[in-house]
Backbone as CSV, one residue per row, in Angstrom:
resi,resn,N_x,N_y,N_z,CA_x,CA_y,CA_z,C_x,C_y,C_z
1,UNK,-7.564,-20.775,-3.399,-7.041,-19.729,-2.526,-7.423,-18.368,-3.106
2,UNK,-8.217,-17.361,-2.152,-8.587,-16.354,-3.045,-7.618,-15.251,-2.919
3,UNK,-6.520,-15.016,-2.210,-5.564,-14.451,-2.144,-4.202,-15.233,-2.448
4,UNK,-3.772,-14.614,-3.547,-2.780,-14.971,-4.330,-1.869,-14.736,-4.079
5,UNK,-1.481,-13.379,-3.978,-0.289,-12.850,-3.843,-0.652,-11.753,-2.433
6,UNK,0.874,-10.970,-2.058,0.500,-9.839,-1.338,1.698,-9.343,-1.107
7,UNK,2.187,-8.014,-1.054,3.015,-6.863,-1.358,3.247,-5.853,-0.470
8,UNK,3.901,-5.648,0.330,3.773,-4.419,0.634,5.177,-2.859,-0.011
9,UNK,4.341,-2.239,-0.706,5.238,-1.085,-1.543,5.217,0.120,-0.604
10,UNK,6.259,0.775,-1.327,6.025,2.230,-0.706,4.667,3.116,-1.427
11,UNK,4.982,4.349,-1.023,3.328,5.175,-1.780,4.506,6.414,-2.384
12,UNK,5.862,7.121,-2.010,6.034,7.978,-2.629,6.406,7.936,-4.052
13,UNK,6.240,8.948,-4.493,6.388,9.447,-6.033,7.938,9.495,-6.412
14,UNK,8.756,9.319,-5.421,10.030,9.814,-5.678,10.490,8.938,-6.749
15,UNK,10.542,7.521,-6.419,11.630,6.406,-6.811,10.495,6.031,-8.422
16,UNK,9.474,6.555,-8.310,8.627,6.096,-10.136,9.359,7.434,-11.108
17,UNK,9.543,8.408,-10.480,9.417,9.859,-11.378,11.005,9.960,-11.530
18,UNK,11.864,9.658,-10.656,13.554,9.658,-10.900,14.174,8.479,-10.607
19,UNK,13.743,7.996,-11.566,14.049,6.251,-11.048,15.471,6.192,-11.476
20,UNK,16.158,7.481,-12.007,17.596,7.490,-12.113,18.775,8.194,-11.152
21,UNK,17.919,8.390,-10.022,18.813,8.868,-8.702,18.674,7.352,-7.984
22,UNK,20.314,7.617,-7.801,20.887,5.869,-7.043,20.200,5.477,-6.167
23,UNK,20.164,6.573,-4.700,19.951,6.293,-3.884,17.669,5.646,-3.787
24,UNK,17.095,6.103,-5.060,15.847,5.415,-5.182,15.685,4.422,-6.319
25,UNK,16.708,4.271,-6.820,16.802,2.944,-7.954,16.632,2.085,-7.322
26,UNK,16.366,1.212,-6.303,16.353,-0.170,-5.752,14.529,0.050,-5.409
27,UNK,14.749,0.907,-4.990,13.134,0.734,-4.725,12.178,0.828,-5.959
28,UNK,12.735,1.267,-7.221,12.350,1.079,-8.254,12.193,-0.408,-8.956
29,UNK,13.802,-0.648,-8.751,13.699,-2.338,-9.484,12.793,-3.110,-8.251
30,UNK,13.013,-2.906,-7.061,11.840,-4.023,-6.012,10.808,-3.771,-6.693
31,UNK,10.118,-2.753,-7.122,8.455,-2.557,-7.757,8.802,-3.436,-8.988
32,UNK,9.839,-3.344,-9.768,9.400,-4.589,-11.194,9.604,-5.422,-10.668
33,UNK,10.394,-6.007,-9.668,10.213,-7.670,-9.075,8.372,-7.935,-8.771
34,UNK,8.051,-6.900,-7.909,7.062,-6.934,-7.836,5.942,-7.371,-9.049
35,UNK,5.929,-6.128,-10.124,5.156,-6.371,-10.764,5.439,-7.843,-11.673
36,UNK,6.298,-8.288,-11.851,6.312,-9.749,-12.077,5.852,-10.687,-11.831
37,UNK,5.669,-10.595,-10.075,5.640,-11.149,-9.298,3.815,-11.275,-9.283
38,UNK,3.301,-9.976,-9.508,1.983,-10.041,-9.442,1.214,-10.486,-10.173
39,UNK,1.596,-10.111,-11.899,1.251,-10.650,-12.986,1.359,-12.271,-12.802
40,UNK,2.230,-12.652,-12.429,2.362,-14.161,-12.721,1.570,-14.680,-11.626
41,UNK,1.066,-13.972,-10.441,-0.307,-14.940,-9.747,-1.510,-14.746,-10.353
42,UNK,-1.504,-13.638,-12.058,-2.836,-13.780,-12.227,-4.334,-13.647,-11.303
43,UNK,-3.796,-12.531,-10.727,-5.280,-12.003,-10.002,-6.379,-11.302,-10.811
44,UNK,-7.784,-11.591,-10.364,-8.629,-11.208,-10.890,-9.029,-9.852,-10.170
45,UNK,-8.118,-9.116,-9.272,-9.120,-7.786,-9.066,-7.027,-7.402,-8.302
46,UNK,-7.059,-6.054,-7.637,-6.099,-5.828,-6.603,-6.647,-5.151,-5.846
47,UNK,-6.287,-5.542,-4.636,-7.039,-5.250,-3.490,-5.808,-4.157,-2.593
48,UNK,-6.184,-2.741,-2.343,-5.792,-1.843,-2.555,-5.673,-0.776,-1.106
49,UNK,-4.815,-0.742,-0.488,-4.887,-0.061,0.453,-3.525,0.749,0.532
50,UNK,-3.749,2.345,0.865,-3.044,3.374,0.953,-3.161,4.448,2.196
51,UNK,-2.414,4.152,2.675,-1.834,5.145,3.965,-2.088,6.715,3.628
52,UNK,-2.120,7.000,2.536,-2.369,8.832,1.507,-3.921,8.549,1.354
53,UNK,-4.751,7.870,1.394,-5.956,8.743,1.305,-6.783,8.354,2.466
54,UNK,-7.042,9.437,2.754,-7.527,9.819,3.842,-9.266,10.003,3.915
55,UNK,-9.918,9.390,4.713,-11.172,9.377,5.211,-11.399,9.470,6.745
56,UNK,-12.578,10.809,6.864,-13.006,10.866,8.591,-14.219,10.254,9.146
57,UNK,-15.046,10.441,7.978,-16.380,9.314,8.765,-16.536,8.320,8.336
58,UNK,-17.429,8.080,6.814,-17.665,6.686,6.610,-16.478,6.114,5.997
59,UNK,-16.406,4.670,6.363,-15.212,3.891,5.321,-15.567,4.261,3.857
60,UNK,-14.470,4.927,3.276,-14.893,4.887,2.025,-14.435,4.095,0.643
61,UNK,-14.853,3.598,-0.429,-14.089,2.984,-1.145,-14.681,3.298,-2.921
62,UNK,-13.537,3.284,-3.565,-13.418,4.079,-4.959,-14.494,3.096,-5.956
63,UNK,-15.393,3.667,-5.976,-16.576,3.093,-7.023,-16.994,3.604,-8.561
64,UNK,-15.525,4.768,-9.242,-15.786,5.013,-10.305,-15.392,3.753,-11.269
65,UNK,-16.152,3.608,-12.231,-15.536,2.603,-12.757,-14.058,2.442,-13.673
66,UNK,-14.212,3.746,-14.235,-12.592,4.277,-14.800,-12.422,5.949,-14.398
67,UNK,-11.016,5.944,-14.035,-10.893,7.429,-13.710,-9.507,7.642,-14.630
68,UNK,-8.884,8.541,-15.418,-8.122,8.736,-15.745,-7.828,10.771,-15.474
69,UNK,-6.898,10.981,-15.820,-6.364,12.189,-15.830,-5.001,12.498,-15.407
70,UNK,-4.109,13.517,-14.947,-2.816,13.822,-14.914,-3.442,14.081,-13.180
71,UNK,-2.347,13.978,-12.509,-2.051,14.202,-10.763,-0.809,15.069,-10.165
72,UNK,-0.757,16.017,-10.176,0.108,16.445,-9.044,0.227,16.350,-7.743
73,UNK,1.703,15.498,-7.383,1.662,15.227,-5.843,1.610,16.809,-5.292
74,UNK,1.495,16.955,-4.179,1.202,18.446,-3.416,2.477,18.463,-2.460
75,UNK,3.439,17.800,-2.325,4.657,17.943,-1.863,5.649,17.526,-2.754
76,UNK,5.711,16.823,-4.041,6.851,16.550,-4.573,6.258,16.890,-6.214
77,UNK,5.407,18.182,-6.202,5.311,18.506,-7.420,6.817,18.569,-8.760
78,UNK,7.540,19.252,-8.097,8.821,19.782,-8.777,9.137,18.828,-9.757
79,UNK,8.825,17.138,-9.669,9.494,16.204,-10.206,8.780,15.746,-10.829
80,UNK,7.400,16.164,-11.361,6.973,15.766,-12.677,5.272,15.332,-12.097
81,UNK,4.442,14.716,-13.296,3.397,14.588,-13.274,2.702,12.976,-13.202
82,UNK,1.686,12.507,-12.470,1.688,11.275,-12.614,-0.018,11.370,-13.014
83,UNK,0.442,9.848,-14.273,-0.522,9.810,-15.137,-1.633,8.485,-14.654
84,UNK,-3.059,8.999,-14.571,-4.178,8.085,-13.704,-4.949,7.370,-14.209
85,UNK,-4.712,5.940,-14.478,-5.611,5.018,-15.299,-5.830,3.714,-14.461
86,UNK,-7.074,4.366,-13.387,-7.591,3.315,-12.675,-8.704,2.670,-13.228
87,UNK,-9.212,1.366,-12.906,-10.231,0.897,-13.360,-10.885,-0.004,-11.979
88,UNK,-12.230,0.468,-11.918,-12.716,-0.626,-10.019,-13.268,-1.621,-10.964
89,UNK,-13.430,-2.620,-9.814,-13.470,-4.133,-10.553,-15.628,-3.345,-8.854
90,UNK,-16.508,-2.624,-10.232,-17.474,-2.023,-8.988,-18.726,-3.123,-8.489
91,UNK,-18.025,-4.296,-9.101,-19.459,-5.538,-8.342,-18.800,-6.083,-7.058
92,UNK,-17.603,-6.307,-7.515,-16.450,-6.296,-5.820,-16.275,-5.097,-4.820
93,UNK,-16.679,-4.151,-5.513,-16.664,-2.546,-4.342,-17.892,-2.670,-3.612
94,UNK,-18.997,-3.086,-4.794,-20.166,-2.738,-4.103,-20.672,-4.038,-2.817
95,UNK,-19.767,-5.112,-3.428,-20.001,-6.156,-2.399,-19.301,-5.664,-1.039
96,UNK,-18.375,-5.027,-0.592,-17.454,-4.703,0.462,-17.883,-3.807,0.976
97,UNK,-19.379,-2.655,-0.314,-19.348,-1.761,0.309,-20.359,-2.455,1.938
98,UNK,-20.913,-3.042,1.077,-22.775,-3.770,1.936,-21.965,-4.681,2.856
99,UNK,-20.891,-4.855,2.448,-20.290,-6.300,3.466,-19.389,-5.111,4.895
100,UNK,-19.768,-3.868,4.904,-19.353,-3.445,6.023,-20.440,-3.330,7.034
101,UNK,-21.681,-3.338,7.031,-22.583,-2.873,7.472,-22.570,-4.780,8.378
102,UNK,-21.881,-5.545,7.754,-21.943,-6.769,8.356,-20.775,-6.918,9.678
103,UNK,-19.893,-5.780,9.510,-18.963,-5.825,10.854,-19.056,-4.594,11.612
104,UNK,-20.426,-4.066,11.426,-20.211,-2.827,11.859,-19.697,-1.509,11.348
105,UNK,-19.433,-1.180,10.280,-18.834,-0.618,9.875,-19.457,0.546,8.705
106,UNK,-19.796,1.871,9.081,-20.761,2.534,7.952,-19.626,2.953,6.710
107,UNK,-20.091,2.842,5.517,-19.481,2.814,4.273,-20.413,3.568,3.842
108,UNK,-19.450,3.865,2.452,-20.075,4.236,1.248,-18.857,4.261,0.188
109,UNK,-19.625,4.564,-1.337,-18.838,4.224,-2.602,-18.689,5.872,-2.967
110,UNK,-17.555,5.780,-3.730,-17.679,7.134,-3.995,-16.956,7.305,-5.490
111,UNK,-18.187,8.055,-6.134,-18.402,7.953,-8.154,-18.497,9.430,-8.658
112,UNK,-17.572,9.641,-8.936,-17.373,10.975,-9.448,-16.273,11.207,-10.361
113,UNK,-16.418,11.854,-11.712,-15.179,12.156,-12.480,-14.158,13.031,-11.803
114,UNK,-12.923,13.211,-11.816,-11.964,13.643,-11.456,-11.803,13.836,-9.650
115,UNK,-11.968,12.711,-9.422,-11.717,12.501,-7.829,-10.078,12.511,-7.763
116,UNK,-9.634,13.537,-6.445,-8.698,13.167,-5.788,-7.874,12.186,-5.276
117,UNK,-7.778,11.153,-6.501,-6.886,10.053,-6.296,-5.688,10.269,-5.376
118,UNK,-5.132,9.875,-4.570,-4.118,9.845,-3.901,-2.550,8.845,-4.624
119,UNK,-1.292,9.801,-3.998,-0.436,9.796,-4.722,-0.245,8.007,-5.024
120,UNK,-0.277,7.504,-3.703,0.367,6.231,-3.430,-0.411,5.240,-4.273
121,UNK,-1.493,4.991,-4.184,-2.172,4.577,-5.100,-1.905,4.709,-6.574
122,UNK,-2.074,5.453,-6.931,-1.445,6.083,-8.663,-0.167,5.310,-8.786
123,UNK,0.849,5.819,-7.757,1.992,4.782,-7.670,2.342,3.790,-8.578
124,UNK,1.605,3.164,-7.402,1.604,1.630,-7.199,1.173,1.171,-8.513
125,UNK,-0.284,1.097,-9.035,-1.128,0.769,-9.634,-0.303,1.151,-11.250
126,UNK,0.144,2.298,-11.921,1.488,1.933,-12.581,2.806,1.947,-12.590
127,UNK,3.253,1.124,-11.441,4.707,0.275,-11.592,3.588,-1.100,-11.571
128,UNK,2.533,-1.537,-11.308,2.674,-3.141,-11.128,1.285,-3.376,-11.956
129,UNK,0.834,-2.311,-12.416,-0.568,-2.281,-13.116,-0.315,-1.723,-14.726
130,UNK,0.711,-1.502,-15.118,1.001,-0.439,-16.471,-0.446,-0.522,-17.628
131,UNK,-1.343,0.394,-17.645,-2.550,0.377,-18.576,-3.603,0.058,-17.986
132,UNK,-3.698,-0.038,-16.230,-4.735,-0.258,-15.396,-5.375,-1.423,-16.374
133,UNK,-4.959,-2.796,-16.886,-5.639,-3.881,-17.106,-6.534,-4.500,-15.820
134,UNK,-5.953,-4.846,-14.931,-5.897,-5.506,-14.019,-7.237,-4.423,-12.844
135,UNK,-8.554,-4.808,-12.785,-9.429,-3.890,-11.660,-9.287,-3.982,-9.969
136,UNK,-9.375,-2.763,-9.998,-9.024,-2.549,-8.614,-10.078,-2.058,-8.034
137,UNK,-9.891,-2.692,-6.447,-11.150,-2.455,-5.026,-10.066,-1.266,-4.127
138,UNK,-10.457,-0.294,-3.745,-9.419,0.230,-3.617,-10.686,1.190,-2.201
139,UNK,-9.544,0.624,-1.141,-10.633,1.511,0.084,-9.584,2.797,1.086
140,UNK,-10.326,3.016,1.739,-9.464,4.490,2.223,-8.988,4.417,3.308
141,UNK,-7.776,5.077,3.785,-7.585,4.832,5.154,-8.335,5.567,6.047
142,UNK,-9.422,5.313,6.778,-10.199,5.616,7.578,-9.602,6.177,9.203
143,UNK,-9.393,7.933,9.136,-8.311,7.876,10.587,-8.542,7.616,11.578
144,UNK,-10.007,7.401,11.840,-10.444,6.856,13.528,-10.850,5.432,13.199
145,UNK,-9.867,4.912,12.238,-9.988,3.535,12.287,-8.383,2.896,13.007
146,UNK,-8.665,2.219,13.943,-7.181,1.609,14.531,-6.459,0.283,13.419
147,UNK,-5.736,-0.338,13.925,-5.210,-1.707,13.154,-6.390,-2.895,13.243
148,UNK,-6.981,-2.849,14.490,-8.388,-3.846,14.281,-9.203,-3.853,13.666
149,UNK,-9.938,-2.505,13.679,-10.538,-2.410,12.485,-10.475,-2.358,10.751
150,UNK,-9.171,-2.137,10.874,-8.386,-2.543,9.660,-8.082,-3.685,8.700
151,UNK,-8.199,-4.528,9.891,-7.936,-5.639,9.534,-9.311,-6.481,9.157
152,UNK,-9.951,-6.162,10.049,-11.592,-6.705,9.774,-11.837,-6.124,8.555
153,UNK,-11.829,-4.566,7.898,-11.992,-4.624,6.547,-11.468,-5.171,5.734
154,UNK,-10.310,-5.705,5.909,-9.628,-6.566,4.832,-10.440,-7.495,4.359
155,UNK,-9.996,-8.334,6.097,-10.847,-9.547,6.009,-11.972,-9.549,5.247
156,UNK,-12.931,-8.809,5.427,-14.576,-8.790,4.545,-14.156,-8.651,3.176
157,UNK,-13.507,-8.011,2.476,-13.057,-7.572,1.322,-12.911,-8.853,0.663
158,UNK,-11.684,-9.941,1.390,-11.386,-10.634,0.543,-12.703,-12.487,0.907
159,UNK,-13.284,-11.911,2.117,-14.830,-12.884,2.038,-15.745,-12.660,0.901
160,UNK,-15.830,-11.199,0.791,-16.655,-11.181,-0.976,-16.133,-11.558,-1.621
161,UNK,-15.219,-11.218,-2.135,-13.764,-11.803,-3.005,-14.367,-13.296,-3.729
162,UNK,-14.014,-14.302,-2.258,-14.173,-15.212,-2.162,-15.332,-15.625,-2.647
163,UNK,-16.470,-14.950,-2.217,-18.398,-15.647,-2.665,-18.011,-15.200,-4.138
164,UNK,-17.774,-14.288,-4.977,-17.569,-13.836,-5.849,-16.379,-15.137,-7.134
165,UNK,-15.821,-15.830,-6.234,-14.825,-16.373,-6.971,-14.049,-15.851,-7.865
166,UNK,-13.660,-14.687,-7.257,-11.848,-14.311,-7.474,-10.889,-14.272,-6.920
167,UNK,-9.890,-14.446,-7.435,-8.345,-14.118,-7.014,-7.806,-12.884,-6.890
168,UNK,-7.483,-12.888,-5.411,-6.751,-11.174,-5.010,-5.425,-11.073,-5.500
169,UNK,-4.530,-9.984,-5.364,-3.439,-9.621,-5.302,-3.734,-8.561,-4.160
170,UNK,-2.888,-8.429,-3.253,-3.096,-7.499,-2.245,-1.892,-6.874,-2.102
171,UNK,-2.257,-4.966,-2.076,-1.122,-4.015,-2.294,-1.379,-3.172,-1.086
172,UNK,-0.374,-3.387,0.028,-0.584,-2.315,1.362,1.058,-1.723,1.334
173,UNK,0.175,-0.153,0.576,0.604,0.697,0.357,1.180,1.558,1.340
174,UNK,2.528,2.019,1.789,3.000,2.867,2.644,4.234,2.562,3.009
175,UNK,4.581,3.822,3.826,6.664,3.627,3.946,6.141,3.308,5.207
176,UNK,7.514,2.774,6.185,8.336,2.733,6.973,8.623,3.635,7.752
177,UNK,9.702,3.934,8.775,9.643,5.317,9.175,9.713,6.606,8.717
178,UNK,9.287,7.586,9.367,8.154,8.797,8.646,8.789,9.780,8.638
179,UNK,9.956,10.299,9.219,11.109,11.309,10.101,11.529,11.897,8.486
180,UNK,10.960,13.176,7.691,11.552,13.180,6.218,12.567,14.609,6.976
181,UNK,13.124,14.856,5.764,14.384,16.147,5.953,13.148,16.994,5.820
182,UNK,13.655,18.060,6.470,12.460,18.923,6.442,13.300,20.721,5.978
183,UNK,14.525,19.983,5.257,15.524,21.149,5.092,15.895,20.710,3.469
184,UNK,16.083,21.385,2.116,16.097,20.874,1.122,17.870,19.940,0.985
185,UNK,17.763,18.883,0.406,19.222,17.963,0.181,19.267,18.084,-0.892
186,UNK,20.384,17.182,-1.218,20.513,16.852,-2.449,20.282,15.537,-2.660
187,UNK,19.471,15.138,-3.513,18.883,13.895,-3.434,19.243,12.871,-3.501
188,UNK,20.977,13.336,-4.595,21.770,11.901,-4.914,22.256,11.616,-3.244
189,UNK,22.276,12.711,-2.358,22.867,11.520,-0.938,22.137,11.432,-0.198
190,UNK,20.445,11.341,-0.610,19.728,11.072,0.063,19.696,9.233,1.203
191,UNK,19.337,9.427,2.219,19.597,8.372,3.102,18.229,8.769,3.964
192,UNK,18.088,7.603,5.246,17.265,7.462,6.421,17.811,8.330,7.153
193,UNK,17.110,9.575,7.529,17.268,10.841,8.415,17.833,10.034,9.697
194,UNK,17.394,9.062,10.091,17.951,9.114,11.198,18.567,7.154,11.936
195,UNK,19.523,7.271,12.301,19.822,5.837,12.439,19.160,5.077,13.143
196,UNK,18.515,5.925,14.383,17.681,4.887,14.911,16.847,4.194,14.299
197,UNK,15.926,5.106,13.233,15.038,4.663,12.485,15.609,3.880,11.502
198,UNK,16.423,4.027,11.571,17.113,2.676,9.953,17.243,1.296,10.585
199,UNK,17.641,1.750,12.008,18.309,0.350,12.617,16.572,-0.651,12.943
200,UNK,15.534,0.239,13.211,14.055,0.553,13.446,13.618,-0.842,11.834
201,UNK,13.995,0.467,11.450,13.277,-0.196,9.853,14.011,-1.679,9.382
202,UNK,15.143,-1.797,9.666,15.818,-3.395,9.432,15.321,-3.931,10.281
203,UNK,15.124,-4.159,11.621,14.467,-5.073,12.440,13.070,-5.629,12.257
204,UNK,12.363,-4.483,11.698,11.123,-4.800,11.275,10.943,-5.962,10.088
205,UNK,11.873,-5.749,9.101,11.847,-6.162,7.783,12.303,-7.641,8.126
206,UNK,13.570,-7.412,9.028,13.789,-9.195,9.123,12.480,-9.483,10.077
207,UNK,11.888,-8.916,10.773,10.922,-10.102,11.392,10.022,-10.442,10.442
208,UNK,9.001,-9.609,9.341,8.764,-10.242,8.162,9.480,-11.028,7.692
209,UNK,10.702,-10.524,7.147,11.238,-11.769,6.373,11.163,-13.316,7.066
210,UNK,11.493,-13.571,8.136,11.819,-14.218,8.839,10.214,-15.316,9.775
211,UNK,9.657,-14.503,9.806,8.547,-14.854,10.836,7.252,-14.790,10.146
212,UNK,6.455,-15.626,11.180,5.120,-15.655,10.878,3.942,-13.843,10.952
213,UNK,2.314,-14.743,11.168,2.164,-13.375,11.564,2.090,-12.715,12.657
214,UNK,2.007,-13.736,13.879,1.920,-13.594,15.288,3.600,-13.022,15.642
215,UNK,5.123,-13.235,14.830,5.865,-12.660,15.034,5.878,-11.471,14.825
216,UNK,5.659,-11.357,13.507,5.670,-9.943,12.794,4.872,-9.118,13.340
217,UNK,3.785,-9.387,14.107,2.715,-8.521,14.845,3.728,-8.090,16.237
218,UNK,4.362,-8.977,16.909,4.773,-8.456,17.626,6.263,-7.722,17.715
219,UNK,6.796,-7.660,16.514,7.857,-6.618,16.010,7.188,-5.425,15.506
220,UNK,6.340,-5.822,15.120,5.345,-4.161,14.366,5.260,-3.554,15.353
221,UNK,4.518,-4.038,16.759,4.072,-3.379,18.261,5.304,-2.956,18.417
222,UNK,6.396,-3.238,18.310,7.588,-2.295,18.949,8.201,-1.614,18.229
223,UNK,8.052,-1.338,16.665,8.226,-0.926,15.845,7.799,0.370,15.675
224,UNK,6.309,0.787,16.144,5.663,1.616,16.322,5.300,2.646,17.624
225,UNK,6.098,1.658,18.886,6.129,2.203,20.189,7.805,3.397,19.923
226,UNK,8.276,2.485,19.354,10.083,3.751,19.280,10.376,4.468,18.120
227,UNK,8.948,4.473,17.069,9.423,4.908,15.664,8.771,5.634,14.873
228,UNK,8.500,6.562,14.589,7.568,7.601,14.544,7.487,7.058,12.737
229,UNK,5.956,5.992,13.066,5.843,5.013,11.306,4.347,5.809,10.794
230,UNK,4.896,5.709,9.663,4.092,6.100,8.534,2.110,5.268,9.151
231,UNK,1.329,6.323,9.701,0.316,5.990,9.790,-0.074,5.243,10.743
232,UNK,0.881,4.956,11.806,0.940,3.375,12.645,0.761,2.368,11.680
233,UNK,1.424,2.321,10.422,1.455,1.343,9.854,0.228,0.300,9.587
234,UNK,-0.818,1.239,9.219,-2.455,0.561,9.444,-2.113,-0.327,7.862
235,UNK,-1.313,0.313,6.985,-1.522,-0.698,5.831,-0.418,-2.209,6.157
236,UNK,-0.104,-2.345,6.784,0.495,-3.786,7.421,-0.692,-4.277,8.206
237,UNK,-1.338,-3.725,8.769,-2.410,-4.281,9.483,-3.491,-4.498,8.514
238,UNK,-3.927,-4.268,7.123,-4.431,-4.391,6.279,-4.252,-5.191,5.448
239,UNK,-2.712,-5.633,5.530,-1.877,-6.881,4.646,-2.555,-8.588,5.315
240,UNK,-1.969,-8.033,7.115,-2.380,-8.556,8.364,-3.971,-9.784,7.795
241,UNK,-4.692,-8.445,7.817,-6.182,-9.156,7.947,-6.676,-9.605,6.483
242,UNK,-5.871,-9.360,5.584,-6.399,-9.687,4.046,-5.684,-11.303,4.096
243,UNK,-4.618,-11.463,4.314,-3.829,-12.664,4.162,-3.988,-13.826,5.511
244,UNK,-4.654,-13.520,6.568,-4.937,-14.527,7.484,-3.487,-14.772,8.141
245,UNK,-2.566,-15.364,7.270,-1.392,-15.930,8.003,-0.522,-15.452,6.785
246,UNK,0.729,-15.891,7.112,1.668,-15.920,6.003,2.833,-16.458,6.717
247,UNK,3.947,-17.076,5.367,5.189,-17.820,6.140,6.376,-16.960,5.913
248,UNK,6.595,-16.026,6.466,8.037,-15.274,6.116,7.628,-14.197,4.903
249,UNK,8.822,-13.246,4.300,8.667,-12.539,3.278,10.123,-12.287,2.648
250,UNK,9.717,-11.829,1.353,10.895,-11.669,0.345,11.466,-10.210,0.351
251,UNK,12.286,-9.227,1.044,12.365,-7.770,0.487,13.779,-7.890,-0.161
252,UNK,12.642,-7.243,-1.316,13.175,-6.770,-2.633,14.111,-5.554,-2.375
253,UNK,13.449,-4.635,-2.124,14.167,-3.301,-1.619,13.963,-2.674,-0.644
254,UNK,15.228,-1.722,-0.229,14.945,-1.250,1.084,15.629,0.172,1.348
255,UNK,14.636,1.773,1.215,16.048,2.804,1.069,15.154,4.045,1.567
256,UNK,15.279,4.585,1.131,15.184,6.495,1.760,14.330,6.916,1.016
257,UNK,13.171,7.529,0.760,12.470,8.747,0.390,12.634,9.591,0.594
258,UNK,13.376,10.896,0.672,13.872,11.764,1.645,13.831,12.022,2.956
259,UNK,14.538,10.966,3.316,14.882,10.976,5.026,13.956,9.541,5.271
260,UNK,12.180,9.666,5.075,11.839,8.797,5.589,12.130,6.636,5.260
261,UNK,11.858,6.155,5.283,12.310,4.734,5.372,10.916,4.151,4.218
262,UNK,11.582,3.256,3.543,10.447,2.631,2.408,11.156,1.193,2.108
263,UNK,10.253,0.263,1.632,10.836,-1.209,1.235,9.415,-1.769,0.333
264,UNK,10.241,-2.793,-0.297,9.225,-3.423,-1.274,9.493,-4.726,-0.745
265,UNK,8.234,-5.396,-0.346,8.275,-6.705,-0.105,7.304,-7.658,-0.032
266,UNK,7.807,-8.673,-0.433,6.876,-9.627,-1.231,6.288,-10.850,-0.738
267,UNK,5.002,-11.168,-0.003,4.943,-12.186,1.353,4.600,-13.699,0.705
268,UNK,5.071,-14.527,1.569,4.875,-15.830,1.049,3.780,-16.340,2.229
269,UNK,2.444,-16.746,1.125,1.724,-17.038,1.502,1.549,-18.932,1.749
């Protein structure tokens, strides 16, 4: 099986940098369930998708082979600095890059010291990566790309994968509903701005938990028709096409980023 595991985390900075405000402590401990969870399927690469970086023409995907340096988020500077020790696994990039041109799809790699890593990524990669051991294929969210096409990149991603003979871990990166305070709080009573969207965001989560992918596809579709979601939720549609099927899911956590909606959860493949 070349997909091992698969995850879907949040991307904000909040719950890694104050992992001692209540109301983002759960979404903290869901990321060490997580990273447990990942380590122990022993993947040979993580396969990497984030709702925060942003691409307009070609699909693009991260082909330095190590990038390190310090990151400031550009909206939640105030709360500290996040430290960047990625590593691409670049014979698997470069296979995904050539394996787009096979669905249509114009690509390119992109190799440069001190690239604009995006927050969510950084994230992710240390709560469930600590020392970037573990190499990562890591592609962009492409905005005139819909959920179909999304999913078809997966898919190809983890077909090289496969000719390649490795084992994925797959991380689709992004919150839940998107509605943040747009007025400063106080963070300890931070909550979901708005109930619809909470009541929004639990329905969603049990149809994962609960359902296949033909369910969960069709709770996402209504999920996204009444709920103003993070990206149309292209990194679920990225989970979608990397994993083929799946039987239900595990959430770990489930809470507020300021105002908007986030969960950690863990799919059983």
């Amino acid at each position: 099986m070349t997909v091992v595991s698969a995850f879907l985390v949040p991307g904000s900075p909040l719950p890694y940098l104050r992992q001692d405000n209540p109301p983002w402590q759960p979404l903290a401990a869901g990321y060490e369930k997580v990273r447990d969870a990942l380590q122990a399927s022993k993947p040979d690469a993580l396969l990497i998708y984030s709702t925060q970086w942003f691409a307009v023409l070609d699909q693009l995907w991260q082909a330095r082979p190590h990038l390190t340096g310090e990151h400031v988020d550009e909206n939640w500077y105030e709360y500290g600095d996040l430290t960047i020790d990625l590593r691409s696994d670049t014979d698997l990039v470069d296979a995904c890059i050539a394996g787009c041109a096979d669905i249509g799809i114009r690509a390119k790699g992109v190799n440069y010291d001190h690239f604009p890593v995006d927050t969510g990524t950084i994230v992710a990669n240390n709560f469930v990566n600590p020392g970037g051991k573990i190499p990562l294929v890591i592609a962009a969210n492409n905005l005139y790309h819909g959920p179909g096409e999304t999913e078809k990149l997966a898919a190809m991603a983890v077909e090289q994968a496969d000719k390649q003979g490795k084992r994925l871990a797959v991380l689709a990166i992004g919150g839940l509903s998107a509605a943040y305070f747009d007025e400063d709080i106080d963070i300890a009573d931070d909550r979901i701005r708005h109930d619809a969207d909470d009541a929004a965001n639990r329905q969603l989560l049990d149809a994962l938990a609960n359902g296949d992918r033909r369910s969960a596809s069709e709770a996402l579709g209504r999920f996204n028709e009444g709920t103003k979601a993070d990206m149309g939720m292209k990194h679920l549609a990225w989970l979608f096409g990397a994993t083929g099927d799946f039987k239900g899911a595990r959430v770990h956590a489930y809470g507020p980023t300021y105002g908007a909606g986030a969960a950690v959860v863990e799919f059983n493949l």
